[in-house]
C-alpha positions in Angstrom: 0.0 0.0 0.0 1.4 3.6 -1.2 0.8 6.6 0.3 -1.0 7.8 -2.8 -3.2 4.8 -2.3 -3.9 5.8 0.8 -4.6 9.3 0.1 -6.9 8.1 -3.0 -9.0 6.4 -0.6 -9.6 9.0 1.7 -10.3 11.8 -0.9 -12.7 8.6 -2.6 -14.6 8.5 0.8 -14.7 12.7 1.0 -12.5 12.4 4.0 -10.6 15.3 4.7 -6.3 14.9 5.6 -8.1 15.6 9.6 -10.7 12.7 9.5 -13.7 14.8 9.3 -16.3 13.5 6.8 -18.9 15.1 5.0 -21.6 15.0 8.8 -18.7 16.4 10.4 -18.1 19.3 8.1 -21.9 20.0 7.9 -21.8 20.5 11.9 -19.2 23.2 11.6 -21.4 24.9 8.9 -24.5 24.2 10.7 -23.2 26.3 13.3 -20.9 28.8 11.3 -24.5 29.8 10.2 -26.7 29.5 12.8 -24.6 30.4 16.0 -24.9 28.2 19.4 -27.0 25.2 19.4 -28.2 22.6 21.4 -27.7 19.0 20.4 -31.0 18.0 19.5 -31.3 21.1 17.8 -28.3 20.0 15.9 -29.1 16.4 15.7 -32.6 17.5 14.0 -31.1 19.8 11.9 -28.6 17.7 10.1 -30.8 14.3 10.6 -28.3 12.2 12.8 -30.7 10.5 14.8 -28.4 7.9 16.1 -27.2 9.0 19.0 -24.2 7.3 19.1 -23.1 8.2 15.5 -23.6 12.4 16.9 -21.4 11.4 20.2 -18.7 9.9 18.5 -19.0 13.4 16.1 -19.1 15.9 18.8 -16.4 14.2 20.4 -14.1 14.2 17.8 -14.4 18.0 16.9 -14.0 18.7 20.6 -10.6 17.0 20.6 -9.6 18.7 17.8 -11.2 22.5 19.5 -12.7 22.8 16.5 -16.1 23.1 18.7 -16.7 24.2 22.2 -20.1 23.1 24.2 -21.0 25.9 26.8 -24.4 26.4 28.6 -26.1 28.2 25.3 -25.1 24.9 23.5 -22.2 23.6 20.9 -20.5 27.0 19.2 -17.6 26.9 16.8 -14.3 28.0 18.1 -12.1 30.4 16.8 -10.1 27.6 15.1 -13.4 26.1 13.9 -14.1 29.5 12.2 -10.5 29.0 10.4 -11.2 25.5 9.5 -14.7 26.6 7.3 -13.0 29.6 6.3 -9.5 28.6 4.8 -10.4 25.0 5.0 -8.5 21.8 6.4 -5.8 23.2 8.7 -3.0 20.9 10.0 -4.5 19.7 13.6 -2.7 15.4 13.4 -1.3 17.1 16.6 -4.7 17.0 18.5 -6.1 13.7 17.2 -4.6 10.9 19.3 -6.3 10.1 22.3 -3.5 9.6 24.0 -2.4 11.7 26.5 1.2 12.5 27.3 2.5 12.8 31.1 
């Protein structure tokens, strides 16, 4: 397996060089355009109605502070804003779950 390989299948699957797919994207634009929301606001919005499949989501832009959640509901952050803006933005740093001592 190349790297182009690799890179061909991710572009093939609209997965960007972060791991956000197409649902993950449409949060951040969901919320570029409408401001703070609550997650079954969201949920509704964008028609992820497994719960699950919005968890593992929200989580994932969290890690990557592409999203905060705060007591008026999810809101993109700063370096969300970027992200819509310029587009993918190098964040590999954020995406282990690992967490160094």
């Amino acid at each position: 397996m190349t790297v182009a390989a690799v890179a061909a299948y991710y572009d093939e699957q609209r997965i960007d060089p972060n791991g956000l797919d197409d649902a993950s994207l449409n949060v951040l634009k969901y919320l570029q355009q409408n401001g703070a929301t609550s997650e079954q606001r969201l949920r509704k919005a964008l028609g992820i109605t497994n719960e699950g499949d919005f968890g593992e989501i929200d989580e994932y832009l969290g890690r990557l502070q592409l999203i905060d959640v705060g007591s008026s509901g999810r809101v993109l952050t700063r370096t969300g804003k970027k992200y819509i803006t310029v587009g993918p933005i190098p964040l590999r740093h954020l995406i282990s779950r690992q967490r160094s001592l």
